[in-house]
N, C-alpha and C positions, 0 to 999 in steps of 0.2 A: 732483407732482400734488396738487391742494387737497383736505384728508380727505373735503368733500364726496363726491368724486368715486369713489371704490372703493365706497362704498355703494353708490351709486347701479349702480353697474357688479355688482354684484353681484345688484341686484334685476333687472337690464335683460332677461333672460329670461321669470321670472313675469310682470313688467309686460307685455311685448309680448306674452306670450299670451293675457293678458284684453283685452289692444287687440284681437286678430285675431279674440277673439271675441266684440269687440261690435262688429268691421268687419263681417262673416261676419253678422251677424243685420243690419245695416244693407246688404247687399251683399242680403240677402233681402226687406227690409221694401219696396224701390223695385223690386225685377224682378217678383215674384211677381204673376198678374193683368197683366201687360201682354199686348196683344195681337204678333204679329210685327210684325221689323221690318228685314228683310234679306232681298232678293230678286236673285236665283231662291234662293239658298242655303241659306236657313233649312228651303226648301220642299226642295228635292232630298236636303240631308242628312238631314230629318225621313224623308223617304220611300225612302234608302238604305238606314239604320240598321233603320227598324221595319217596312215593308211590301211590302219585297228582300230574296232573300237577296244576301247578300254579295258573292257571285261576279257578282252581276249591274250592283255598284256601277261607276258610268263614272269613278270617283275612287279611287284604291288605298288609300283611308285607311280599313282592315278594322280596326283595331284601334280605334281614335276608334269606329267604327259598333258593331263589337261590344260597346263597351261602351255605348254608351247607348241600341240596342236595349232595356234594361233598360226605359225609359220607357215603352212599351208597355203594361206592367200597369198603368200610371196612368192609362189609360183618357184620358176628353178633356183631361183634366188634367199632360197628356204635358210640356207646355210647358215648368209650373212644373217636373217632375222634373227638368227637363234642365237649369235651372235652380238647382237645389239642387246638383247634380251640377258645375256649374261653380261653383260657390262653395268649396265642397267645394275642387276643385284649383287655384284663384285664390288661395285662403288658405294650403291644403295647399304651395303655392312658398316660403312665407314662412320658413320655418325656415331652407331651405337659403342662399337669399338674404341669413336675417341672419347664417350661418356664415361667408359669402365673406366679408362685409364685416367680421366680427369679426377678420379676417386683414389688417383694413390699418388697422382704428381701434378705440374702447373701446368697449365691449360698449354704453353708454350710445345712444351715436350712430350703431352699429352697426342699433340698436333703430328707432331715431326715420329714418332711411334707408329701413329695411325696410318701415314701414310708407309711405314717400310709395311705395315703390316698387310698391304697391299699391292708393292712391288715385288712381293715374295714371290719364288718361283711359282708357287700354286697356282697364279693368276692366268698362266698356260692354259688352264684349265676354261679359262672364258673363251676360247677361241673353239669347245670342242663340244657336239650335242651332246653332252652327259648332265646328269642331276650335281656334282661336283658344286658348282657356283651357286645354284642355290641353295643346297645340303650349307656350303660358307656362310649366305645368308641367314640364314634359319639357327644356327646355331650361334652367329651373333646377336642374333634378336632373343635366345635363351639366354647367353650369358649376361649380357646388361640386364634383361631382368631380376638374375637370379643374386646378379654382383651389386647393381645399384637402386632396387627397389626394397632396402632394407626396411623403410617406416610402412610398409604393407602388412597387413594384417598378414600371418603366417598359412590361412589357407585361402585369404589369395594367392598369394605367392606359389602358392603350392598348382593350386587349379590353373594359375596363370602358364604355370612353369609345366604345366602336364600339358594343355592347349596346344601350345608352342610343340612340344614334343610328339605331340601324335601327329600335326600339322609336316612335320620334319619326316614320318614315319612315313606317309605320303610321298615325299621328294627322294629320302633312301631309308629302304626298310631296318637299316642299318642303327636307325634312332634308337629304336628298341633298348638295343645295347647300354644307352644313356643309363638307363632307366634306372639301374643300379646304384652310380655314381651319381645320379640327383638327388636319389634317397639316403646315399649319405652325407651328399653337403646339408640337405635339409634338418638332417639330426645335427650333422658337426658346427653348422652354420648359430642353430639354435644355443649346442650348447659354447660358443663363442661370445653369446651376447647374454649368459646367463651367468648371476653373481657367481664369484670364483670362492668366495667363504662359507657358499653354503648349497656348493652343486650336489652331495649328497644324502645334502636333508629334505625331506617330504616336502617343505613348500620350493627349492629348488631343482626338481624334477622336472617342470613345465617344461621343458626346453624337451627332455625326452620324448611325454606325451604330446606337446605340440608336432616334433617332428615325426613320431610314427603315424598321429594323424595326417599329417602332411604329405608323407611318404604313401597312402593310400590315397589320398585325396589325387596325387599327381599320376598314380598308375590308372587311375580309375577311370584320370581324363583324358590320359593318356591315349586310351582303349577304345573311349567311347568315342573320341575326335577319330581314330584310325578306323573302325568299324563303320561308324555313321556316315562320317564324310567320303569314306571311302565306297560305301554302297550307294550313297545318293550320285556318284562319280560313273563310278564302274558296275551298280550291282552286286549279284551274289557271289562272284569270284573274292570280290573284295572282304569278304566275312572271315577268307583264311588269313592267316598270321602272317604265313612270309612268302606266299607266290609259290607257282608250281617250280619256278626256278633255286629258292632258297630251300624250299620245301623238298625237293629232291634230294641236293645237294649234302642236308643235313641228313636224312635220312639212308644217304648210302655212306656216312660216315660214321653215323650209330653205334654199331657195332666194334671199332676200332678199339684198339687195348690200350689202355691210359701208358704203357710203356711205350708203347709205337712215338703216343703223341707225344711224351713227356722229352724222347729223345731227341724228337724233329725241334720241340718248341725251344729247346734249349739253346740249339745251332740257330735258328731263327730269335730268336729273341735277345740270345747274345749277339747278332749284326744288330738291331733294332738297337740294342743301349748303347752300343759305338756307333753307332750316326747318330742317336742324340747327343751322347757328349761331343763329336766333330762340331754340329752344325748349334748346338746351343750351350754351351760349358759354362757359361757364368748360372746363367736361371735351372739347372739342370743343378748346380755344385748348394744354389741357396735351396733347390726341392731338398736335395739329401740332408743340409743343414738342418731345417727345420725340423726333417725327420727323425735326426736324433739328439737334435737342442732343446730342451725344453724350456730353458730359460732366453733361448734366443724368439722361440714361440713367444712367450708371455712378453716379451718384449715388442712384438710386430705391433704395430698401430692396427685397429679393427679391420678396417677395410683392404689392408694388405692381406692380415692373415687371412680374411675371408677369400681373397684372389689366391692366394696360394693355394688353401686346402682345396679350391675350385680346379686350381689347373691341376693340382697332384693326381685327382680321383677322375679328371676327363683324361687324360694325359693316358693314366695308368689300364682306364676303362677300355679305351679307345685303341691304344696299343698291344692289351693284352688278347681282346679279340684278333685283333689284326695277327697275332703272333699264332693264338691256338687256330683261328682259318687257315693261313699258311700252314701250319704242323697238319691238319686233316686232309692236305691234300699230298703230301710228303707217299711217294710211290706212282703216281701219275707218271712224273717224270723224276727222273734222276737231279734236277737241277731247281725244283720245285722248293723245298725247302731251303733254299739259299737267296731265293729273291725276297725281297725289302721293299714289302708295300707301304711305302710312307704315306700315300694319297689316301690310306682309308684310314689315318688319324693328323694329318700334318694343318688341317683345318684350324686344331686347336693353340697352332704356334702362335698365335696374335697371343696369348692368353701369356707364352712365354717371354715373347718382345716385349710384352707389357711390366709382367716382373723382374725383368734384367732392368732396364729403366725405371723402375721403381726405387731399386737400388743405389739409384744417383745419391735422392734424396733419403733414403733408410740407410744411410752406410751405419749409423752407430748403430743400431736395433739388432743390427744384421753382424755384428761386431763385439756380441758380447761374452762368445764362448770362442777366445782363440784357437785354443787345441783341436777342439772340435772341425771349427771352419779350415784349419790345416786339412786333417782330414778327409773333411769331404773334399776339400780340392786337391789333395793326391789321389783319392782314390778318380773323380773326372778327369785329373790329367792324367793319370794309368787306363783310363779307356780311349781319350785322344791318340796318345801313342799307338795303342794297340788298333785304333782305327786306321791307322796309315797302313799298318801293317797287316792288316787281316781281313778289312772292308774288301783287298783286291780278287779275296778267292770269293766273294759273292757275287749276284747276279744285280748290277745298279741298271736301271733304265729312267730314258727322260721321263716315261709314262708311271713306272712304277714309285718313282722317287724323283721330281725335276730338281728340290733340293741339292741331295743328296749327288745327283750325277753331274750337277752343276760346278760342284767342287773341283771333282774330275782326283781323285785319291791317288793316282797312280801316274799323274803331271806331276810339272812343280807348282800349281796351282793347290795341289793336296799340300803340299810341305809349307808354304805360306798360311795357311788357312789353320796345320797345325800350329806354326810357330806363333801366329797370332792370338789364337785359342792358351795356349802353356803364358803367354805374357799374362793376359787376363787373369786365369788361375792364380798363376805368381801372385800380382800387382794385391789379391783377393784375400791371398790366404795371409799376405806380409800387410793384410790391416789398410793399404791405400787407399784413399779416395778415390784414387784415377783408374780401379778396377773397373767401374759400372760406365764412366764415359768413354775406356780403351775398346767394351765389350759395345756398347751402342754408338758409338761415333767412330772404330775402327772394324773391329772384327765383324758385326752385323753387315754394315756396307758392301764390305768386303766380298761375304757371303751372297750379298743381293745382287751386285755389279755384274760377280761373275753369274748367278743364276738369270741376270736381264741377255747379256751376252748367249749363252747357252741358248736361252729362249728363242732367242732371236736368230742362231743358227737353226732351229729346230725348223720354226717357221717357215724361212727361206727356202729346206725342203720341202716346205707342203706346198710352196707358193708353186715351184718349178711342177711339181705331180710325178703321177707316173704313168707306164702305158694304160694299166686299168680306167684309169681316170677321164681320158681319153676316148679308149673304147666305150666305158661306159655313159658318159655325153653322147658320142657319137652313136649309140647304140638308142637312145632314147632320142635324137633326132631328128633319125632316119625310120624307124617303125613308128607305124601308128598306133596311138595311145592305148585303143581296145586290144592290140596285140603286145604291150607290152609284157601281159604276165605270161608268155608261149616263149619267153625269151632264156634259155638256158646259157650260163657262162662256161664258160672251160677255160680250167686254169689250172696251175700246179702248185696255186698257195689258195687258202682259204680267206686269206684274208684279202686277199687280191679278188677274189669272184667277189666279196662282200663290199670293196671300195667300187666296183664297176656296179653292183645291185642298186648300191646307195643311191648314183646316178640315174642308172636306171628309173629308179623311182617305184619300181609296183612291187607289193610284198607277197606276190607268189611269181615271180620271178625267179627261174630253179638254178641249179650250184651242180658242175661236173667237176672232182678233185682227182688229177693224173696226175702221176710221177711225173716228174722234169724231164719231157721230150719224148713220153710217151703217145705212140699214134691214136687217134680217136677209132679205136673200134665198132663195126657197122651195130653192134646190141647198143652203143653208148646213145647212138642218135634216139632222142625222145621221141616217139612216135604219136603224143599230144599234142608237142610244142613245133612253133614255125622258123625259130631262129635259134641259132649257137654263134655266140657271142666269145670266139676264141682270145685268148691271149695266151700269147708265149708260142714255143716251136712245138705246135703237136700238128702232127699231118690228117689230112682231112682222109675220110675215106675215098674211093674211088668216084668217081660220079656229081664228086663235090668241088663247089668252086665259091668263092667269096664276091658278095656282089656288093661289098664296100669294105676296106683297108686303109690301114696308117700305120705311125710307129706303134708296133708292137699286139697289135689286133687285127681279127679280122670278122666279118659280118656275118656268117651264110645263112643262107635262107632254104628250109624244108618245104615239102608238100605236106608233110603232117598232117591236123586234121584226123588222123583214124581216131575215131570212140570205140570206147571198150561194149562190148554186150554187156558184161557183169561185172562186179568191183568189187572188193570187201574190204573196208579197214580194221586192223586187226587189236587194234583198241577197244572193239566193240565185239560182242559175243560171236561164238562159234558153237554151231549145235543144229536142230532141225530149224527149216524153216527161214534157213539164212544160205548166202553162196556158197560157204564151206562148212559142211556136217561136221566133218570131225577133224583133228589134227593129233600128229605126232610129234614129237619132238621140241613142242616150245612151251616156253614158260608162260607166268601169268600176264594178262594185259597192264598195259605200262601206257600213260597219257597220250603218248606219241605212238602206240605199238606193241610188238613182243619179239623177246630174244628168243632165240634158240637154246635147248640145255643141253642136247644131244650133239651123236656125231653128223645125225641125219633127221631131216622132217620133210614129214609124209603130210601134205594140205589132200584131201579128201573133197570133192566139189558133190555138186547137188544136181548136176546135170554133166552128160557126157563133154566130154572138149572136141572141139571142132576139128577136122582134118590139118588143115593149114593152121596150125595154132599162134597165135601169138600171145605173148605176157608181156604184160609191161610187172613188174616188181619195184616198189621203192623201199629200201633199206640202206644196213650201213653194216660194215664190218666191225670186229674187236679185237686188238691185240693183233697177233701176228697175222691172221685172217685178211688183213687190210692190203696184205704182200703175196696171197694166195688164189689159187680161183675155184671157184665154187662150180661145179657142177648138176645141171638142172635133166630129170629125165621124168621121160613122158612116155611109157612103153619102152619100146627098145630105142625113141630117138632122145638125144640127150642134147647139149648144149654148155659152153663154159661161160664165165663172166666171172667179174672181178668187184669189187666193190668197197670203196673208201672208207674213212672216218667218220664221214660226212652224212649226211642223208642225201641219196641219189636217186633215180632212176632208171632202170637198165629194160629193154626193150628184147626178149627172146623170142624166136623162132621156133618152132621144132613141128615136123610133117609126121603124124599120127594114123593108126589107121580107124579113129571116130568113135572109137566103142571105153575110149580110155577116160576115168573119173577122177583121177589121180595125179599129181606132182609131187616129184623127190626131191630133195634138193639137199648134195652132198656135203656138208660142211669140213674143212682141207683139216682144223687144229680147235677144237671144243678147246676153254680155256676158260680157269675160274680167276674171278679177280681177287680172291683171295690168294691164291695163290701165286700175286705178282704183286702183294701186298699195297693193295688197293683201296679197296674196301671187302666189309665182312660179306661177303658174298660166294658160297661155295657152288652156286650153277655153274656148269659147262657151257661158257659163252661164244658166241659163233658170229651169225645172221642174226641182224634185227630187221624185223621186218614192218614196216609201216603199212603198205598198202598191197593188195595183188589184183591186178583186171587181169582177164581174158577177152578174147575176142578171135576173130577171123583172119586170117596173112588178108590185108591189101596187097593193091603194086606197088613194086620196090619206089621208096621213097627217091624221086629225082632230087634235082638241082633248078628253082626259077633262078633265071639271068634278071627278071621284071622285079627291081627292089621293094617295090607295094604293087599288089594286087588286091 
């Protein structure tokens, strides 16, 4: 080794701790002051964490939420805390990260690793209230244990490594999935360090039974860190496995035919392997290498092969889920199977940057089956190409992939990034030395520059806002705090009422979703709530005026105030002794509710309805329903409304002559979701109906000009 080099190895500690802490003040100087920038998510997690208790989160991630509940005392300023908070554990990974790598190369380059493994685009992700950053955290604290705590007794290791994992399962429920892939590096890890002369004779077996005990040891502890910690957290919510949100989700996909999924996974999984080989070709061509060299395996130094088979099996875990949730959801939309969630496995790239750099110093190891490593590097530079060429009919987003869209495939930015990736391969497969430092001192960089650039364009738009953002400050301003949950949005995107909520701040702060330029119709107005918080060109009804405006919003203020006499949620039984006796037309209770199966449902009340009627209804439409209007009759008087995606509110009328115990309500198009190949689901879906009050017509709802009373 040249005497340069031991100095250097020597400083490579202090050095990268003053780099992390001028990454960490630059990690701060670009998020701080940006407005949001991830919908529904940023909003629902903000509104889990601080304005829920916990038990009532529809995502089981109690531990992520209880901690950055903290941000609350930051008052409107929540943002940046949460913000400081992921930097904080973006950088906080960095240690362990340069530990792994200090176990396959010199502390120097160990150093210089650690940090791209940082500057990766992922790091977007610290600027934005998601579990992301520390989901990164958490699973560098698995992997340095499970890479560099080899002289650990095998069920510490195991228990340590299951701790860790259920601890993860808390941050995103998504750990689970690990669970697989720990259990077999624990097998594979074992039989790595187990004599090779005599793996299949009876006193050579240990390795086996160490790791199947191992393998239960880690699920065990898995379970009981996720279970325990999670009920001392949140309670009895916390007992189920994956939250009413995953819990759902998997259950309306149950039913799906392994062909549906096998087709979609295919399209999807083929984008998934052409953006690994674009964005990683050297460490992606030694994966395949390994996998069919056997003599290049026996050749790796322990602690490489032990990194390899670790990143093969998170790598594969991580993206196979990722592939079959994409395929389960393939009939939603048309374009659903073509997007490329990189963010729900690109965590584990550190793991990759680490074995491309490995490589520096493994070049003979890694060099001992020519043919073979030809091979594998035609076949990654046959997916490089075909990445130029095929990535451009899928669906890239900065959020869904910030890598990946970073490259930009369909620039010349794409055509560099391949030409640099094919050098690499080349310099790889023709036996060079100057492969592993073309791929980590060219090609890597390269990759990173342009995803810091990207980032930083990205940002810039959060920085500037939009009108939602606007209104919604402005909207929480001007109302007083006890009236902010009366405060309804109208908007014609969803995600736009949800960046104006976020401001807002109170989590029953309700959501109007209209077409683009749609007039606010007089049933729209809530007859609970005291303000509509527009945005965008919808015209107000008659009698209404804005008693605060800016770009792109406008304030108004109701009389509202009417309470209902009686109310039923329809989550909750229906039969004697309740508002509504009896019902037609709808299916079974559902956590939020119940759909409709028919064309028509008849709600049955328990007392006559009053002359002057009014209904308030909260529901949501399905399928074409959503472009339809529904019709409500009460005797001979009837009434129309409309009703979105979303969950709404809708306000009816209708004059009675007193003696009526009944409501119809005509659904325009019954529609099964099997039959739009959806989910297995053969009801006749219509209306869903969350909520129905009745009550008495007040007086017509004015306009206050007095902006608090």
């Amino acid at each position: 080794m040249p005497a340069s080099r031991p100095a250097l190895d020597r400083h490579a500690g202090p050095l990268l701790a003053l780099a992390l802490c001028i990454l960490f003040a630059w990690l701060l100087q670009r998020s701080l002051g940006l407005y949001p920038g991830i919908f529904a998510d940023e909003w629902y997690y903000s509104k889990m964490a601080r304005l829920m208790p916990l038990g009532e989160a529809i995502v089981p991630s109690y531990l992520y939420l209880w901690l950055f509940g903290f941000t609350s005392s930051c008052g409107t300023g929540f943002l940046d805390c949460v913000r400081i908070g992921n930097a904080l554990l973006l950088v906080g990974a960095a240690p362990f990260l340069y530990l792994i790598a200090c176990r396959v190369m010199r502390p120097a380059l160990a150093a210089v690793v650690t940090l791209m493994c940082l500057l990766a685009p992922f790091n977007l992700f610290s600027a934005m209230f998601m579990p992301e950053t520390a989901y990164y955290f958490g699973f560098a604290v698995l992997s340095w244990l499970l890479l560099t705590r080899v002289h650990w007794h095998p069920a510490a290791l195991a228990a340590g490594a299951g701790l860790v994992l259920g601890m993860m399962s808390l941050v995103k429920v998504h750990a689970l999935f690990l669970l697989p892939a720990v259990s077999l590096f624990l097998i594979g890890a074992g039989w790595l360090q187990a004599p090779r002369t005599r793996w299949l004779q009876a006193p050579g077996t240990r390795w086996l039974r160490d790791g199947l005990a191992g393998t239960l040891l880690a699920v065990g502890a898995a379970f009981a860190v996720k279970l325990g910690l999670g009920y001392l957290l949140a309670g009895e919510p916390a007992l189920g496995i994956l939250g009413s949100f995953y819990g759902h989700t998997a259950s309306a996909n149950a039913g799906k035919s392994l062909a549906t999924l096998a087709s979609a996974a295919f399209i999807n999984g083929r984008g998934h392997l052409m953006a690994l080989a674009l964005l990683l070709p050297l460490p992606m061509a030694i994966l395949l290498l390994l996998a069919i060299g056997r003599r290049t395996r026996q050749a790796l130094p322990p602690a490489l092969a032990r990194l390899a088979l670790y990143a093969f099996l998170m790598l594969g875990a991580t993206a196979g889920v990722t592939v079959m949730f994409t395929a389960s959801l393939a009939g939603i939309t048309p374009l659903e199977v073509l997007r490329l969630h990189l963010r729900y496995y690109s965590f584990t790239f550190p793991l990759l940057f680490i074995l491309g750099a490995a490589a520096v110093d493994a070049h003979a190891a890694l060099g001992s089956e020519r043919r073979l490593r030809l091979v594998a590097a035609l076949l990654v530079g046959s997916a490089v190409v075909a990445a130029k060429l095929l990535l451009p009919l899928y669906v890239i987003t900065d959020i869904d992939g910030p890598e990946l869209a970073a490259v930009g495939v369909t620039r010349w930015t794409g055509w560099a990034i391949v030409a640099l990736d094919l050098l690499v391969l080349g310099a790889w497969a023709a036996g060079s030395r100057l492969a592993a430092p073309l791929f980590l001192f060219l090609a890597l960089p390269a990759m990173l520059a342009l995803g810091i650039h990207a980032t930083s364009h990205y940002f810039e738009r959060l920085r500037a806002g939009w009108p939602a953002d606007r209104g919604g400050i402005a909207a929480r301003d001007h109302v007083p705090r006890d009236e902010r949950k009366l405060i309804t949005v109208v908007s014609d995107s969803v995600m736009d009422a949800m960046r104006a909520q976020l401001h807002i701040d109170d989590k029953d702060s309700g959501m109007l979703v209209l077409a683009d330029g749609a007039p606010i119709e007089p049933y729209h107005l809530p007859a609970r709530r005291r303000w509509l918080l527009v945005m965008g060109e919808h015209a107000l009804p008659e009698g209404l005026a804005p008693v605060l405006q800016g770009d792109g919003f406008r304030l108004v203020r109701l009389a509202g105030g009417f309470q209902p006499v009686a109310s039923a949620r329809l989550s909750g039984p229906i039969g004697p002794g309740q508002l509504l006796e009896r019902a037609e037309g709808l299916s079974k209770p559902e956590p939020w509710g119940r759909w409709s199966d028919a064309g028509q449902v008849v709600l049955h009340f328990d007392r006559p309805l009053p002359k002057r009627l009014v209904v308030l209804l909260t529901g949501l439409a399905y399928a074409d329903n959503t472009t339809l209007p529904f019709t409500m009759r009460a005797g001979d008087a009837q009434s129309s409304f409309r009703l979105g995606g979303s969950e709404q509110e809708v306000t009816l009328r209708l004059d009675t002559d007193g003696a009526q115990r009944s409501l119809t309500i005509e659904v325009p198009r019954p529609t099964a979701p099997s039959s739009l190949g959806q989910w297995a689901d053969d009801r006749l879906l219509g209306i869903g109906i969350a909520e129905i009050a009745i009550g008495a017509n007040p007086d017509d709802m004015t306009t206050s000009t007095d902006s608090k009373q």
